[in-house]
C-alpha positions in Angstrom: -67.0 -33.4 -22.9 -64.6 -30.1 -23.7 -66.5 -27.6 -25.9 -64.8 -24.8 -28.2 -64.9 -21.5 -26.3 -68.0 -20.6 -29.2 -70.1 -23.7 -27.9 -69.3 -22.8 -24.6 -71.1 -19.5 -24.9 -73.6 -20.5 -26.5 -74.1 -23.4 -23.6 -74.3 -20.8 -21.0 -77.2 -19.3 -22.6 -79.6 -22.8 -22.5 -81.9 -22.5 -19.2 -81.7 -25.7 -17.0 -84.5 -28.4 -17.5 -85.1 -26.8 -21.3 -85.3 -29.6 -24.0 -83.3 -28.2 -26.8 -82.8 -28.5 -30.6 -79.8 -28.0 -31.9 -80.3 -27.0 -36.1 -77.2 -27.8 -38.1 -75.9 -29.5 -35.1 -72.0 -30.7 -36.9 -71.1 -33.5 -34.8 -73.9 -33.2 -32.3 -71.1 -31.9 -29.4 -73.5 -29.3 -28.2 -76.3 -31.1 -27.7 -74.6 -34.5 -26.0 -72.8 -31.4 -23.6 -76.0 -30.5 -22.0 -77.6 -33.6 -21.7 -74.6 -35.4 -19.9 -74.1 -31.9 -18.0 -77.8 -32.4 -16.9 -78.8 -29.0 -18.3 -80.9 -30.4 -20.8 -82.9 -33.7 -19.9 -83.5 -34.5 -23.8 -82.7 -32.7 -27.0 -82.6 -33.1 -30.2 -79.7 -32.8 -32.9 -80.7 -32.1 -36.6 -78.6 -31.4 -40.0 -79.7 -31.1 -43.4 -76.4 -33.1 -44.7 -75.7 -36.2 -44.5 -72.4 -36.5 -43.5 -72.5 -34.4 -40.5 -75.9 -36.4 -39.5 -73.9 -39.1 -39.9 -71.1 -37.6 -37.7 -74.0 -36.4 -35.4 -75.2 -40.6 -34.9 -72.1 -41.5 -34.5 -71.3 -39.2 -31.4 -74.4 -39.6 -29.8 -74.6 -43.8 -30.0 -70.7 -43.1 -28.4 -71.9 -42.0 -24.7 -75.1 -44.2 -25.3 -77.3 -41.0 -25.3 -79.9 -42.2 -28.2 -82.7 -42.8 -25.9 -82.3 -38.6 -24.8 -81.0 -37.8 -27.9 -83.2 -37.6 -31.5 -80.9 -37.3 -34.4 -82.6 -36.5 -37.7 -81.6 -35.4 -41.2 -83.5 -32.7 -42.4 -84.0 -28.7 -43.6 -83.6 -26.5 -40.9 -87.0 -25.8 -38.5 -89.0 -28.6 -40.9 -87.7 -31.1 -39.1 -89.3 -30.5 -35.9 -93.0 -30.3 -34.0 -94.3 -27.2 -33.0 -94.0 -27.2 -29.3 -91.1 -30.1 -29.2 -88.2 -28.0 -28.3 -87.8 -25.3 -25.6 -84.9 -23.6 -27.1 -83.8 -23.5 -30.7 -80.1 -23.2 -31.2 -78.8 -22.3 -35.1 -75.2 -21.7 -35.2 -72.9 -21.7 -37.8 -74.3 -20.8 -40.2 -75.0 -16.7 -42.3 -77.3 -14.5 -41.6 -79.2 -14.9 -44.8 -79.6 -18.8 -44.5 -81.1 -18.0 -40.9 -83.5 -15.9 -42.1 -84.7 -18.3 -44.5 -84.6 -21.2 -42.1 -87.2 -19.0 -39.8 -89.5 -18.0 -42.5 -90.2 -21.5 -43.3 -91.3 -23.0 -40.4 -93.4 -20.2 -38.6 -95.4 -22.9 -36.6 -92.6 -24.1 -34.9 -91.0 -20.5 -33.2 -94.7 -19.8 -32.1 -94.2 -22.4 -29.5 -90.5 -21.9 -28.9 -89.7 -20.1 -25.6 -86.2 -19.5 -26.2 -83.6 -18.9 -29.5 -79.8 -19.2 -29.1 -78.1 -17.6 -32.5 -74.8 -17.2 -33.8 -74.8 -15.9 -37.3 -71.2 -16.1 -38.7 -72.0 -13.7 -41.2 -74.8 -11.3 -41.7 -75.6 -10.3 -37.9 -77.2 -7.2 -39.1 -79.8 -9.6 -41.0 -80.9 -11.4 -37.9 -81.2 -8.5 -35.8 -84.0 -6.5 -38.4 -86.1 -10.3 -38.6 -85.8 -10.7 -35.1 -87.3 -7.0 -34.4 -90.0 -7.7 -37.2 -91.0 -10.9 -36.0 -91.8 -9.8 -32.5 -88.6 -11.1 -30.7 -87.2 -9.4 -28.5 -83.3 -9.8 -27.9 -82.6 -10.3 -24.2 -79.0 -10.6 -24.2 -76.2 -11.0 -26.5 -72.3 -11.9 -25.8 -69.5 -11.5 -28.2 -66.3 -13.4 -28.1 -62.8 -14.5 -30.2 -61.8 -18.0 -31.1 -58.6 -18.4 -34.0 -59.0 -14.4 -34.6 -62.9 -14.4 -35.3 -65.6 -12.7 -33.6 -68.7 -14.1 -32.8 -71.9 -12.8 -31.9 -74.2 -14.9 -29.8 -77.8 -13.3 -29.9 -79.8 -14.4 -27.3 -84.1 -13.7 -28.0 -87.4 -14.0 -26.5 -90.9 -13.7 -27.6 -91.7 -10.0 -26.9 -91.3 -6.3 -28.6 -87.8 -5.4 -28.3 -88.2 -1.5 -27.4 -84.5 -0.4 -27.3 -83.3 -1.9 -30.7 -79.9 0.4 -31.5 -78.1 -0.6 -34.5 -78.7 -3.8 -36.4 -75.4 -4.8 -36.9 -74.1 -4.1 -33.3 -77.6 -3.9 -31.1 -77.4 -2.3 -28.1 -76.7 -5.3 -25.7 -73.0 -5.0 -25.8 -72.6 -1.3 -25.8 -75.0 -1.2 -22.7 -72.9 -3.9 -21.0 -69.3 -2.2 -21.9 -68.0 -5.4 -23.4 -64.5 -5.7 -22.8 -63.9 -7.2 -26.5 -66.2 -4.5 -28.4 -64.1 -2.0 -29.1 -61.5 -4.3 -30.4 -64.6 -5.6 -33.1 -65.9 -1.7 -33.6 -62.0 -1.4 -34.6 -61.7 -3.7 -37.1 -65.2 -3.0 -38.9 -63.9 1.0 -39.1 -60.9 -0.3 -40.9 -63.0 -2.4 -43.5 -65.6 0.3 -44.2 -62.8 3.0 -44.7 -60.9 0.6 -47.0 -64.4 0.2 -49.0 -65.0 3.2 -49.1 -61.2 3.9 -50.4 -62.5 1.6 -53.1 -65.9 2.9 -54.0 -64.4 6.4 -54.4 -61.2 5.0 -56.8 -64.2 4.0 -59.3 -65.5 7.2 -60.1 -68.7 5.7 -61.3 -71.8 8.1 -60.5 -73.9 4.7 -59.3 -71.2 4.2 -56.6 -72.8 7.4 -55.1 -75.7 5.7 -52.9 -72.4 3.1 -52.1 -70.8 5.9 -50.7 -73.4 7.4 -49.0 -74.3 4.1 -47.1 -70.8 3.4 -46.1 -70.2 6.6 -44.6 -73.6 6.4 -42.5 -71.9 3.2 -41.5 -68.8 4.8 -40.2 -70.4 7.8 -38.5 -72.5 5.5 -37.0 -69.5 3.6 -35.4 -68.4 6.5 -34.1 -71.7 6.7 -32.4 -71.6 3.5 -31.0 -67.8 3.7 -30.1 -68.6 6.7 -28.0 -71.6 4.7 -26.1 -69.2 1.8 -25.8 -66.9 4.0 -24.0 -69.4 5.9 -21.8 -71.0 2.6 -20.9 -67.3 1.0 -19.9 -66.6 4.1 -17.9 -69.8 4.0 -15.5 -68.8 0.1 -14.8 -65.9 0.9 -13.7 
């Protein structure tokens, strides 16, 4: 089975032997990828509709994988036993919804050795809940698929002691990633068009607005500069 380049990613992150669960798993491709690649000897493929579980059936009963494969409808963590899964994957989903999907089933990431995230929106979110939840983020990888970025946040059980920014970490800078300043780019050119529009209002609340989004852009310039230094002493 051909992954997107995203799932691909995200598969390159899942230790060998590790059962997995894949939360909000679409059309289960993920999940039946590792198990026929033998990466994963079982796993299990959750969503909390019912037309992607549906989806998710369907796929798996395709390459007769049922007997390796649980697929269950369900809400998020809920769905699973604490200790059942090695590695929890949510992708595809915001920030915001992640958190939430964590803070309601605390039993289960006691037990969990491993979480493989990809917030689409909200990265900065995930980050600050990851670092106040005594996860530490071990590695991270960024990529482009039909002119989106993707962050792929990669977190252990542990105090993460060199945290950087929440919405870039420091993963990436440290590792000089080839696409970051191409990402750092694009989120300079947002923050100066909001701040373009905070300051066209002219309404004395907007003053905290435009205090935060400048912070926000000399902090860029921050990273940008690490980013730099840290692709120069690669090469």
């Amino acid at each position: 089975m051909k992954l997107t380049k995203r799932l691909s990613v995200i598969a390159s992150y899942i230790p060998a032997g590790s059962i997995v669960a894949d939360i909000g798993t679409d059309h289960a491709y993920l999940p039946v990828y590792l198990v026929l690649e033998g990466i994963a000897p079982e796993a299990i493929a959750t969503d909390i509709h019912n037309a992607p579980f549906q989806s998710a059936l369907k796929t798996v009963e395709g390459h007769c994988l049922l007997n390796k494969i649980s697929v269950r409808l369900g809400n998020g963590l809920e769905v699973l036993r604490p200790g059942e899964a090695d590695v929890i994957v949510v992708a595809g989903i915001g920030g915001r919804n992640m958190e939430e999907v964590f803070e309601k089933a605390p039993e289960v990431l006691r037990q969990t050795k491993r979480l493989v995230l990809q917030p689409m929106t909200a990265v900065d979110i995930v980050r600050q809940w990851l670092w106040d939840h005594n996860w530490q983020i071990v590695d991270e990888d960024l990529l482009k698929e039909d002119e989106k970025f993707y962050q792929v946040l990669v977190a252990e059980p542990g105090k993460d002691l060199y945290k950087g920014d929440p919405e870039f970490g420091i993963n990436l800078i440290k590792k000089g990633h080839p696409l970051m300043g191409e990402l750092l780019q694009k989120r300079e050119i947002q923050y100066v068009q909001a701040l373009k529009g905070i300051k066209k209002q002219a309404k004395t609340e907007n003053k905290e607005k435009e205090q935060q989004v400048e912070a926000k852009l000399m902090m860029i310039q921050r990273v940008k500069e690490q980013w730099l230094n840290a692709q120069k002493s690669i090469k």
